[in-house]
BALOBA-1460 file (C-alpha; in Angstrom, 3 decimals):
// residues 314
<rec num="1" residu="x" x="-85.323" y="-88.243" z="-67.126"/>
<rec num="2" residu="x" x="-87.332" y="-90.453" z="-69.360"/>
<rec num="3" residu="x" x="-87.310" y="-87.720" z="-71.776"/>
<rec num="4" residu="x" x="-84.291" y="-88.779" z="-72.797"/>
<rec num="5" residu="x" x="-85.283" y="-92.349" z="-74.615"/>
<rec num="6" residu="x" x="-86.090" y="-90.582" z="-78.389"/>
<rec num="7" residu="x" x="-82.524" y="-89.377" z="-78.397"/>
<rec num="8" residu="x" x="-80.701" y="-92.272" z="-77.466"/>
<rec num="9" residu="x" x="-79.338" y="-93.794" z="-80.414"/>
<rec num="10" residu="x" x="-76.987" y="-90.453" z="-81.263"/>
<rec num="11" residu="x" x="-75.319" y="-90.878" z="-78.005"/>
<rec num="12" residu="x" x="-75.178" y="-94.758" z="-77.885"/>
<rec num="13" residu="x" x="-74.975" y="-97.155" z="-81.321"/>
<rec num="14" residu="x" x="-77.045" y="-100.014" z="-79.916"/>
<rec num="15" residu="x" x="-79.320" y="-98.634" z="-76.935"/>
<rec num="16" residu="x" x="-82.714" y="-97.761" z="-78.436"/>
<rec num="17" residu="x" x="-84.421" y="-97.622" z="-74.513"/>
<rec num="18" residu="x" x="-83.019" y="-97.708" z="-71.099"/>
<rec num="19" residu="x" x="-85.386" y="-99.833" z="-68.234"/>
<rec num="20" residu="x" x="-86.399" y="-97.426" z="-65.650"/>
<rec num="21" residu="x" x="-88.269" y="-97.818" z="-62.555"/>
<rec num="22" residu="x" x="-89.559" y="-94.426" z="-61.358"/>
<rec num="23" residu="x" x="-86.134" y="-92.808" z="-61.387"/>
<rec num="24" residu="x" x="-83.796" y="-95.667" z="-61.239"/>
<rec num="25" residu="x" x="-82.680" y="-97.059" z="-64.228"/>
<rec num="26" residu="x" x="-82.478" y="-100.805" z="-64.316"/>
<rec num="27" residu="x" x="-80.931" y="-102.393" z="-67.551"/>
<rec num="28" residu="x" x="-80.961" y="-101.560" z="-71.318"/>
<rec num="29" residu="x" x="-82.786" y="-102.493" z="-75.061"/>
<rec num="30" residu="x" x="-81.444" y="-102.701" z="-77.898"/>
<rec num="31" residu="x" x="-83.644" y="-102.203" z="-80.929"/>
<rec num="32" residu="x" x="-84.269" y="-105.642" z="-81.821"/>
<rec num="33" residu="x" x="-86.184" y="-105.782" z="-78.018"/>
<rec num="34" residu="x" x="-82.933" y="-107.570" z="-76.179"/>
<rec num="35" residu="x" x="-82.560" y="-106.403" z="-72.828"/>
<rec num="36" residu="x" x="-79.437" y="-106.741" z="-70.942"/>
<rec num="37" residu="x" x="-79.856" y="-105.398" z="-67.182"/>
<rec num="38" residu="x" x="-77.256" y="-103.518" z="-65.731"/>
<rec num="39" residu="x" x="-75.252" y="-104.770" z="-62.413"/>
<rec num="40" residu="x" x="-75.862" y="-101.805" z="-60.285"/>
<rec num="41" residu="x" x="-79.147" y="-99.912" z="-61.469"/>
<rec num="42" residu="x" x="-78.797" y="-96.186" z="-61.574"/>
<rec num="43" residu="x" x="-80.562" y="-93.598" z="-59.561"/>
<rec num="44" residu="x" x="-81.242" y="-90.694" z="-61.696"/>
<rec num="45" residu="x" x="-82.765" y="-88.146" z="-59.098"/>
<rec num="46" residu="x" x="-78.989" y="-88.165" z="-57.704"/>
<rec num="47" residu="x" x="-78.109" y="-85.908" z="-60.359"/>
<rec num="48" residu="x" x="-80.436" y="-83.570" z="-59.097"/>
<rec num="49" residu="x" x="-81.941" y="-83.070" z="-63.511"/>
<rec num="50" residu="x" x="-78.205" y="-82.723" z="-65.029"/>
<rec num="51" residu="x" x="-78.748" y="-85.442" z="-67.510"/>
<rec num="52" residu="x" x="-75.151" y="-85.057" z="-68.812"/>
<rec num="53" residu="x" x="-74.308" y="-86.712" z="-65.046"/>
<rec num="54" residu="x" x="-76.059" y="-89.621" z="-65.373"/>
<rec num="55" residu="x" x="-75.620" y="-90.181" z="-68.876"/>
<rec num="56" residu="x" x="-71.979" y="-90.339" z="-68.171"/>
<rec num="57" residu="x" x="-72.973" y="-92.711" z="-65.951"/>
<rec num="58" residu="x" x="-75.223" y="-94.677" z="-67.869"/>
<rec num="59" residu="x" x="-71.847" y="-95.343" z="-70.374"/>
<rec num="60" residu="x" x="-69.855" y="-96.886" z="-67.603"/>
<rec num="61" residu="x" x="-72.802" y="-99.077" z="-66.549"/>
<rec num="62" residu="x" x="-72.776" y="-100.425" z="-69.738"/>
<rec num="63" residu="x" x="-69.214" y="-101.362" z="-70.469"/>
<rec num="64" residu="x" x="-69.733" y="-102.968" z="-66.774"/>
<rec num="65" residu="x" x="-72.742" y="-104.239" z="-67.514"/>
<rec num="66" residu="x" x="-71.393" y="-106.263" z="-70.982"/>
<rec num="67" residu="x" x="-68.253" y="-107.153" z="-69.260"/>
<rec num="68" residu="x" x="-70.409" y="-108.919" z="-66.704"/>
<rec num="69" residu="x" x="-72.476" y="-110.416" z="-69.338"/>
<rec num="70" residu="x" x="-69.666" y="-111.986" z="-71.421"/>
<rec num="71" residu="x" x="-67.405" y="-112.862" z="-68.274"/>
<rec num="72" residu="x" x="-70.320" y="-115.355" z="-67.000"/>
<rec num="73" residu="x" x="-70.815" y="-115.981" z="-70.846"/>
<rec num="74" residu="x" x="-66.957" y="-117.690" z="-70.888"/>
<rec num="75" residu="x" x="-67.785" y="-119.432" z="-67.131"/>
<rec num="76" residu="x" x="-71.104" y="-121.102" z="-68.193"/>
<rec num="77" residu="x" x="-70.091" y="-122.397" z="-72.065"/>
<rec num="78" residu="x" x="-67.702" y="-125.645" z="-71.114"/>
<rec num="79" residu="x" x="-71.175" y="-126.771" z="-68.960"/>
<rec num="80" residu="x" x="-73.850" y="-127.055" z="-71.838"/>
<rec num="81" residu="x" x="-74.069" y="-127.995" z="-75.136"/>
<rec num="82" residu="x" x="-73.277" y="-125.904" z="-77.396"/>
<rec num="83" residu="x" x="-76.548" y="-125.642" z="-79.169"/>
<rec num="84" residu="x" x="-78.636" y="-124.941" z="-76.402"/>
<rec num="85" residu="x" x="-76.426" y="-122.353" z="-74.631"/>
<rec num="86" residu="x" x="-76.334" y="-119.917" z="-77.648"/>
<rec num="87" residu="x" x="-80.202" y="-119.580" z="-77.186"/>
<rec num="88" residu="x" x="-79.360" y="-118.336" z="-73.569"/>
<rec num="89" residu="x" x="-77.145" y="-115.430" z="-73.582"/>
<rec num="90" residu="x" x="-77.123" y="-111.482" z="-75.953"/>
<rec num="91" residu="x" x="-76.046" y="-111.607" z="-79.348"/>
<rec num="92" residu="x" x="-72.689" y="-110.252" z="-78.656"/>
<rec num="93" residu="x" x="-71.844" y="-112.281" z="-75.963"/>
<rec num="94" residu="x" x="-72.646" y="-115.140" z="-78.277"/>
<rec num="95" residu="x" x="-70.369" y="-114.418" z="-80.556"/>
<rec num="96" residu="x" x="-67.202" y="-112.920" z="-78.702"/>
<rec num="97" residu="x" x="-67.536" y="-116.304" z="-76.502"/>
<rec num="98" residu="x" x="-67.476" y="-118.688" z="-79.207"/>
<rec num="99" residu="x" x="-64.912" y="-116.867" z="-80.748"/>
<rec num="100" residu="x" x="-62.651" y="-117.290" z="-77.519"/>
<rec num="101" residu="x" x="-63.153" y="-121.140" z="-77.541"/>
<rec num="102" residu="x" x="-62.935" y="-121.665" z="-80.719"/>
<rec num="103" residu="x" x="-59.358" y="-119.811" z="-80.792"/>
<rec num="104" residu="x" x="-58.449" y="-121.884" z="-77.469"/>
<rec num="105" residu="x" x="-59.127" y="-125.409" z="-78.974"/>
<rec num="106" residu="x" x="-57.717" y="-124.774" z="-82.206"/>
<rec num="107" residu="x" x="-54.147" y="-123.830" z="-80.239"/>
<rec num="108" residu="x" x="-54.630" y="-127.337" z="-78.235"/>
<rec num="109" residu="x" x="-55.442" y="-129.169" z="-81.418"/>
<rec num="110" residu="x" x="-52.102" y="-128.144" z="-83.178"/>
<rec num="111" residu="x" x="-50.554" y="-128.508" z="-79.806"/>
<rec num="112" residu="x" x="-51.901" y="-132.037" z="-80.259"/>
<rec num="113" residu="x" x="-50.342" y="-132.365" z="-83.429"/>
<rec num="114" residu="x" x="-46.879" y="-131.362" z="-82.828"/>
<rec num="115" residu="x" x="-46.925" y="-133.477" z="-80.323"/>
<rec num="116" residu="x" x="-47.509" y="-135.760" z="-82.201"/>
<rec num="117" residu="x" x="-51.182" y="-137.157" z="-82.203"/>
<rec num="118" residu="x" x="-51.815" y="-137.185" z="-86.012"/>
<rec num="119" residu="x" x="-54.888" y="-135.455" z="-87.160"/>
<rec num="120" residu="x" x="-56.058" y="-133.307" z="-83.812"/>
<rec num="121" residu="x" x="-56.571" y="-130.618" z="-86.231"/>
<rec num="122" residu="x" x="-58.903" y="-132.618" z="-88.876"/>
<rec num="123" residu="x" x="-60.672" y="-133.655" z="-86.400"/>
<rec num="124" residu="x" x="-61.220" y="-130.276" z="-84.740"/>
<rec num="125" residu="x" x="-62.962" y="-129.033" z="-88.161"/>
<rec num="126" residu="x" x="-65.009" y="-132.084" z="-88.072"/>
<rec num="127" residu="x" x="-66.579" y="-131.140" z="-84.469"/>
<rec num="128" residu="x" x="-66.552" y="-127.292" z="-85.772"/>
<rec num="129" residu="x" x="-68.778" y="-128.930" z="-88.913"/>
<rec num="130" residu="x" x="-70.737" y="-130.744" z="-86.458"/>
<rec num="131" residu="x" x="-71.059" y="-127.927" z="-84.459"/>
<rec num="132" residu="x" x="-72.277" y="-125.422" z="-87.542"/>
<rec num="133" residu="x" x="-75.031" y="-128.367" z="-88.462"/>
<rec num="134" residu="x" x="-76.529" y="-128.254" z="-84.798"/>
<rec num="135" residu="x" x="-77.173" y="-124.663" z="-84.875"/>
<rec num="136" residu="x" x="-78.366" y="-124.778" z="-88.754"/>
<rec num="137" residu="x" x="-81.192" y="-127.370" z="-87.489"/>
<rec num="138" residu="x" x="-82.478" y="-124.873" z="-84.913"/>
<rec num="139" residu="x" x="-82.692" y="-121.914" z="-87.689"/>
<rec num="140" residu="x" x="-85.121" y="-124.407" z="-89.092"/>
<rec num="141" residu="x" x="-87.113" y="-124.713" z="-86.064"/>
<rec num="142" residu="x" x="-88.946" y="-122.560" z="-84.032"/>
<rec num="143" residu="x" x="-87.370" y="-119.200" z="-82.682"/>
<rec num="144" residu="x" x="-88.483" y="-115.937" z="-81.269"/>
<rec num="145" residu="x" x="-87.207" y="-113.404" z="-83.976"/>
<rec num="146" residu="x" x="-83.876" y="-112.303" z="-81.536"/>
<rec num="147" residu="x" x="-82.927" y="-115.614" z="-81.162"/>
<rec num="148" residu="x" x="-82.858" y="-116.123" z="-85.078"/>
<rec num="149" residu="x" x="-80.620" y="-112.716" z="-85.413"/>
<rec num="150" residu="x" x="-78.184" y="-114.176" z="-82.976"/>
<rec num="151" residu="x" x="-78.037" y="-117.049" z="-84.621"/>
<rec num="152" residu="x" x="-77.828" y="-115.597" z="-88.185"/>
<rec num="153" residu="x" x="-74.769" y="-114.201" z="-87.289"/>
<rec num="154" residu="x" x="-73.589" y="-117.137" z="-85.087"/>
<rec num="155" residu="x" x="-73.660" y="-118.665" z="-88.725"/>
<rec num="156" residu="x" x="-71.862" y="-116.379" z="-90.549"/>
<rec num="157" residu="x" x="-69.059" y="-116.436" z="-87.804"/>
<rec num="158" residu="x" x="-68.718" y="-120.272" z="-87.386"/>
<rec num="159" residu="x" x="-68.763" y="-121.219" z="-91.496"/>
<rec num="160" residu="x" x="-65.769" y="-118.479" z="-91.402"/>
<rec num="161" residu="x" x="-64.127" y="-120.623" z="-88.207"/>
<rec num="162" residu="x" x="-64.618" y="-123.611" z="-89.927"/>
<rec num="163" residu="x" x="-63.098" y="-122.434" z="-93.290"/>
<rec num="164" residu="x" x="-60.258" y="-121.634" z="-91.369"/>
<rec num="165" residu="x" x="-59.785" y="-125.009" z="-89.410"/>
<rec num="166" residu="x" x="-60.182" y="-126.762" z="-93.226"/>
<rec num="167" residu="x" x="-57.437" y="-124.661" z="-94.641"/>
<rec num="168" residu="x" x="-54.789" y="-125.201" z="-91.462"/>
<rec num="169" residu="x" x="-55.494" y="-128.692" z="-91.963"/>
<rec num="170" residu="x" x="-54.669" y="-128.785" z="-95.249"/>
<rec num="171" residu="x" x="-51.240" y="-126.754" z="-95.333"/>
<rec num="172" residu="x" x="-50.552" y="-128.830" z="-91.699"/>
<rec num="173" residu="x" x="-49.716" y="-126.189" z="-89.797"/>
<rec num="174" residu="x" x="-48.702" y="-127.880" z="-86.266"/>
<rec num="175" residu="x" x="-47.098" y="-124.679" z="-84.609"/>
<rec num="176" residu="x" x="-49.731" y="-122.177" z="-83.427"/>
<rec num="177" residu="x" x="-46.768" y="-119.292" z="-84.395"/>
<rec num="178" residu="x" x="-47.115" y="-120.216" z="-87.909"/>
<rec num="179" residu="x" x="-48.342" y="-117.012" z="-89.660"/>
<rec num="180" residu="x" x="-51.464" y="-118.590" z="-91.483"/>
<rec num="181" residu="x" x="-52.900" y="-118.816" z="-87.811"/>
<rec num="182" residu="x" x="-51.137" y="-115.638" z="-86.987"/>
<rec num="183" residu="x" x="-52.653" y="-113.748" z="-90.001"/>
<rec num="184" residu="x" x="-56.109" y="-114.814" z="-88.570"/>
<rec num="185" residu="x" x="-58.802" y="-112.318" z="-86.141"/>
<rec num="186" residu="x" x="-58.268" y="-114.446" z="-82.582"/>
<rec num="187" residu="x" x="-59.844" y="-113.968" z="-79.329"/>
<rec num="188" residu="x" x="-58.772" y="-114.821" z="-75.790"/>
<rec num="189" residu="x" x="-59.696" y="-114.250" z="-72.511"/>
<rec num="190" residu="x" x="-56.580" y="-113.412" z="-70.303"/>
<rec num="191" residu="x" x="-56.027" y="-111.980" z="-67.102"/>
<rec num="192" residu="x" x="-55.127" y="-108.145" z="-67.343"/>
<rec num="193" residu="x" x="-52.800" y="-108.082" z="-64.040"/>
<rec num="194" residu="x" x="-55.217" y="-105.235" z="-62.708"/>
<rec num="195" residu="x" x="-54.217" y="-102.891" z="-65.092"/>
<rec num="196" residu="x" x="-56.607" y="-99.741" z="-66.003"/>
<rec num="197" residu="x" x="-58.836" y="-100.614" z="-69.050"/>
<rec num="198" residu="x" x="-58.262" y="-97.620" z="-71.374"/>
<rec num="199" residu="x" x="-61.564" y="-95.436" z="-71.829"/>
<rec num="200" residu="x" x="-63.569" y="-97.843" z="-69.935"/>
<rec num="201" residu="x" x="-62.689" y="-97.119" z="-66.193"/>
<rec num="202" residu="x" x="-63.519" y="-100.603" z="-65.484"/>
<rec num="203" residu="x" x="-60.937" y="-102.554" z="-63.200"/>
<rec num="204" residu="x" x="-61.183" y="-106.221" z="-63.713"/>
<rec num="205" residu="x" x="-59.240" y="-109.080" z="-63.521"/>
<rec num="206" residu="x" x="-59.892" y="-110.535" z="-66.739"/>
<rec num="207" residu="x" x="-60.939" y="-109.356" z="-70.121"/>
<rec num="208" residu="x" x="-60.985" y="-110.142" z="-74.338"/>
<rec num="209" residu="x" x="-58.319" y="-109.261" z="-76.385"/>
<rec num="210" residu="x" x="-58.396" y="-109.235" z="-79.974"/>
<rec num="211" residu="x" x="-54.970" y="-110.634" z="-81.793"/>
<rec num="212" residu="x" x="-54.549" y="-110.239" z="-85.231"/>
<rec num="213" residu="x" x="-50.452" y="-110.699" z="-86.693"/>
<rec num="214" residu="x" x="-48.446" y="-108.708" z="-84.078"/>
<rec num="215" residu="x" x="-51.342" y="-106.135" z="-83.073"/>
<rec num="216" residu="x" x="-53.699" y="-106.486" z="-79.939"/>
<rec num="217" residu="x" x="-56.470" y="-104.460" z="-79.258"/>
<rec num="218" residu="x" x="-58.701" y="-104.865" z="-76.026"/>
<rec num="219" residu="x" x="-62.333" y="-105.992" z="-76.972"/>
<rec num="220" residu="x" x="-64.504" y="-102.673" z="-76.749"/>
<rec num="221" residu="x" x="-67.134" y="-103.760" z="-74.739"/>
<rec num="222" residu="x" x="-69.711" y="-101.247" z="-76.350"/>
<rec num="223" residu="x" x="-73.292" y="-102.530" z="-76.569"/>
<rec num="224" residu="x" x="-74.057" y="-102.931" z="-79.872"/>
<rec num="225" residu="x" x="-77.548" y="-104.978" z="-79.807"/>
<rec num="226" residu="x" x="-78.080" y="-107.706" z="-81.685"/>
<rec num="227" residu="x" x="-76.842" y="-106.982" z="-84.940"/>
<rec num="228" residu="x" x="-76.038" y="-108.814" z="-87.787"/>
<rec num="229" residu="x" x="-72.573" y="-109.642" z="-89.355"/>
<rec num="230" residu="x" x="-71.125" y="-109.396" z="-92.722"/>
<rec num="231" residu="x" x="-69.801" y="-112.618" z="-94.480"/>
<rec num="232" residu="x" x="-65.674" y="-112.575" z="-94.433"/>
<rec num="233" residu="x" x="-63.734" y="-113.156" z="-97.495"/>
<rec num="234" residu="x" x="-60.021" y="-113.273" z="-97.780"/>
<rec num="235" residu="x" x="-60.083" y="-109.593" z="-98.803"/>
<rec num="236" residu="x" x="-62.382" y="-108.421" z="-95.817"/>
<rec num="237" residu="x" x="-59.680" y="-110.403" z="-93.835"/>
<rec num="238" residu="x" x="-56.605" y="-108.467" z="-95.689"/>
<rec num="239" residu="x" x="-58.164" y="-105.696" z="-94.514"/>
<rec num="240" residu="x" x="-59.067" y="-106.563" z="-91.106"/>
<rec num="241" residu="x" x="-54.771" y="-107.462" z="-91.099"/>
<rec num="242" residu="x" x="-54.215" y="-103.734" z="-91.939"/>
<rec num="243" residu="x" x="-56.422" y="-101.517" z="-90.278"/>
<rec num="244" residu="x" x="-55.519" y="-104.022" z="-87.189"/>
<rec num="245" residu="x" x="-51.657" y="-103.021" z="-87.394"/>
<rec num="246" residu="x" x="-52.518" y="-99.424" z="-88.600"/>
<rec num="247" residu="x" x="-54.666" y="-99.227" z="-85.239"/>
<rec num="248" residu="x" x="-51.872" y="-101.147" z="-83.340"/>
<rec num="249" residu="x" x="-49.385" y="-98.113" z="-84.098"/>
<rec num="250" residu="x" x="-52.357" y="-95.645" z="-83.783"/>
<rec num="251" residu="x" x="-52.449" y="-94.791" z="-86.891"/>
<rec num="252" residu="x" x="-55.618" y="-94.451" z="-89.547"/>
<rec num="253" residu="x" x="-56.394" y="-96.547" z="-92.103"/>
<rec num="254" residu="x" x="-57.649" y="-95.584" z="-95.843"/>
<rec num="255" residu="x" x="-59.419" y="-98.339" z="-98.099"/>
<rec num="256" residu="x" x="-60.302" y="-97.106" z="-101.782"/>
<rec num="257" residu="x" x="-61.537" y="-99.068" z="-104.027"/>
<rec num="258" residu="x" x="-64.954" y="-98.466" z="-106.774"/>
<rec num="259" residu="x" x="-68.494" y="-97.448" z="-105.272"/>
<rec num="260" residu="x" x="-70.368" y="-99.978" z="-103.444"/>
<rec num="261" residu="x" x="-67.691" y="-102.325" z="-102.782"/>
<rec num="262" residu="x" x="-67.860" y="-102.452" z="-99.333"/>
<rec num="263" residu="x" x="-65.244" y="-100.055" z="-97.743"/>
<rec num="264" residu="x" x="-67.404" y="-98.672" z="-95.008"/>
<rec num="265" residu="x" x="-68.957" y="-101.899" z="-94.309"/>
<rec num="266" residu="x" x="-65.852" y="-103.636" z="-93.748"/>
<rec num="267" residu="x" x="-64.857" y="-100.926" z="-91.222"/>
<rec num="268" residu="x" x="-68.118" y="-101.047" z="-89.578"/>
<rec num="269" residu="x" x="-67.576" y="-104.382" z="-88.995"/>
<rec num="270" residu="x" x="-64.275" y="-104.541" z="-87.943"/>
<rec num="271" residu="x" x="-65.786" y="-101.981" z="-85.187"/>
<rec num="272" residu="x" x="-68.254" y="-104.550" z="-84.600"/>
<rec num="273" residu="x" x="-66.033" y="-107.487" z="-84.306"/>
<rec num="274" residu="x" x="-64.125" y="-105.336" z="-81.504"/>
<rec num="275" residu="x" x="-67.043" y="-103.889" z="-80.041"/>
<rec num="276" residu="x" x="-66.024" y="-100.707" z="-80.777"/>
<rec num="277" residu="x" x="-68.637" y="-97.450" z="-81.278"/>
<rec num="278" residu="x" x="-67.926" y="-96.392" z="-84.903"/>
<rec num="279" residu="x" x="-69.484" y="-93.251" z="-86.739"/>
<rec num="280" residu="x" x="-69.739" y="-92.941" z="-90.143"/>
<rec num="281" residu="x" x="-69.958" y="-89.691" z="-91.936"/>
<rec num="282" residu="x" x="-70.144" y="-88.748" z="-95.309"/>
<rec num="283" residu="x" x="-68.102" y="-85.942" z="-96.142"/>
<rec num="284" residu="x" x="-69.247" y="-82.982" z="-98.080"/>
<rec num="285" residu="x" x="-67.251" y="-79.901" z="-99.485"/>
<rec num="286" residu="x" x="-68.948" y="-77.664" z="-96.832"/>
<rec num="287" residu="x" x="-66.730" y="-79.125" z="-93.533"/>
<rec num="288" residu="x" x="-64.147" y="-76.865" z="-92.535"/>
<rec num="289" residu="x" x="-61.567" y="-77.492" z="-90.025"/>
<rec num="290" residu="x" x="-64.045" y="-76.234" z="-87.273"/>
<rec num="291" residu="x" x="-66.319" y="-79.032" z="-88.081"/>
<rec num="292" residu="x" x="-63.083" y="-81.392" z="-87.991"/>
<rec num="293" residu="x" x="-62.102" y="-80.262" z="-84.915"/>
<rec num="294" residu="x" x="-65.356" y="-80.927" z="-83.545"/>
<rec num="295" residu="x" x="-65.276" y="-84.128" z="-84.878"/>
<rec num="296" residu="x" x="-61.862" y="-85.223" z="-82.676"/>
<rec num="297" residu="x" x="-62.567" y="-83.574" z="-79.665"/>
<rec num="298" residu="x" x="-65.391" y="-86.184" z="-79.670"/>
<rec num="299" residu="x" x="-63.425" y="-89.357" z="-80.715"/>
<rec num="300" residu="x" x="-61.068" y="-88.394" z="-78.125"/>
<rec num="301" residu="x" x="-62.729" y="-88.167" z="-75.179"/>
<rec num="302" residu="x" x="-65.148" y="-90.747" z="-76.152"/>
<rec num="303" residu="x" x="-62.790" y="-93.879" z="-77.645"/>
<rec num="304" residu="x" x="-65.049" y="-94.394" z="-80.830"/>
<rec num="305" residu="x" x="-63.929" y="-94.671" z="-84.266"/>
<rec num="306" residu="x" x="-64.951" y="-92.433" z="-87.380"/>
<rec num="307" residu="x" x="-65.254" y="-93.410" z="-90.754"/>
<rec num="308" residu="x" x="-65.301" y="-90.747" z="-93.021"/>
<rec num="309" residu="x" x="-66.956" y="-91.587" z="-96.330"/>
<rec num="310" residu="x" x="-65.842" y="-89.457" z="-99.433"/>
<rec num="311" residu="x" x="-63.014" y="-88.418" z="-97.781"/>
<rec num="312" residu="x" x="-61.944" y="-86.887" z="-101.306"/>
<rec num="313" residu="x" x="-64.730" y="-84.097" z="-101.456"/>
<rec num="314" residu="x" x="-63.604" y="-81.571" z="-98.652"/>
């Protein structure tokens, strides 16, 4: 079975090497050397050498084994500080979790507000710019080289947070349906009331969703190692707001715009952001509608997004 650890990265986006033990396969790596073990380890001689079996298998373990990762992720956060508990955890955990608290206590500062306690909100983006400050002071220090990509894009995530805390302060928005909170990419962690997570077969009681104006998508839970993030602007956000409601009413989305502008990064990242797989192809004049065809029969039956670059050449 450990034949299989070259060819890893076309089947999964961030597995580079799975952790075996003799047959059993015990957790997973990600390029950058983070390992993230699996809750139940895999026995590979079960499949009696059908690697397509346990490969299958290895997928599911994984969405498990992140949806473990993150749900003690959102227990443990409220019982350190900050600072010291990003150090602890993956990359993406990291980020989906401060994402969810962040989104919580901005709600119960503007619940503050309209309620009447003048300047909950100012003083949420002065903890958020405390907050940014504490983990900037530990990029200066000393840090193995995964704990300074987690925190790289910790950084990129929380001045974006921030910026948007400074901005709802200054247009005093009080009521958390006003759309320039509504127009924003929010996280929470709700209960699903036991329903079937699409494409993931995993039956839990609580998972992420993503909310972004009147579309919500469930967080992907796709290891993607530790990778880093792209800075948002208001125009990666504008997009973000309409591939979010194109996906919502599962439809595609088409940014155009000059050469090197960004397009397929922004919808890598969105993918990212959602923990999504995404594959990007560049199109050439030589794909026929076999090759296409191909092409969906995979999305479908694995949940991933495509990005086809050059869409204009076939």
């Amino acid at each position: 079975p450990t034949r299989v650890q070259p060819h890893l990265r076309k089947c999964f986006e961030g597995i580079h090497r799975l952790k075996f033990e003799g047959s059993i396969v015990r957790g997973m790596q990600s390029v950058e050397q983070e390992v993230v073990p699996f809750k139940n380890p895999i026995n590979t001689a079960q499949a009696k050498g059908a690697v397509e079996r346990w490969l299958v298998e290895v997928e599911a373990r994984m969405f498990e084994a992140v949806h473990d990762v993150t749900a003690r992720g959102v227990q443990s956060f409220p019982a350190y500080p900050r600072h010291e508990w990003v150090l602890e955890w993956p990359g993406m955990v990291v980020l989906v979790v401060t994402a969810v608290y962040w989104t919580r206590n901005v709600e119960a500062a503007m619940m503050k507000e309209s309620a009447g306690e003048a300047g909950s909100v100012a003083a949420f983006e002065h903890q958020c710019t405390t907050d940014l400050m504490k983990v900037v002071d530990l990029v200066r220090g000393g840090l193995t080289a995964l704990q300074r990509g987690t925190l790289g894009a910790l950084v990129v995530m929380d001045v974006h947070a921030r910026d948007v805390v400074a901005e709802l302060a200054k247009e005093h928005v009080h009521d958390v349906g006003d759309f320039a909170w509504q127009a924003q990419l929010r996280s929470y962690w709700e209960n699903t009331s036991n329903k079937h997570m699409p494409g993931q077969g995993l039956d839990v009681e609580q998972t992420t969703k993503m909310r972004m104006m009147n579309s919500v998508l469930e967080y992907g839970y796709e290891y993607l190692g530790n990778s880093s993030r792209l800075v948002i602007t208001p125009l990666t956000d504008r997009c973000y707001r309409t591939l979010m409601g194109a996906i919502h009413m599962n439809l595609g989305g088409a940014p155009e715009g000059p050469a090197g502008t960004g397009k397929t990064e922004t919808t890598k990242d969105l993918a990212k952001a959602l923990a999504r797989q995404c594959v990007v192809f560049n199109c050439s004049d030589s794909l026929d509608y076999i090759a296409m065809g191909k092409f969906f029969k995979g999305l479908a039956a694995s949940g991933a997004w495509a990005c086809f670059d050059e869409f204009n050449r076939i």
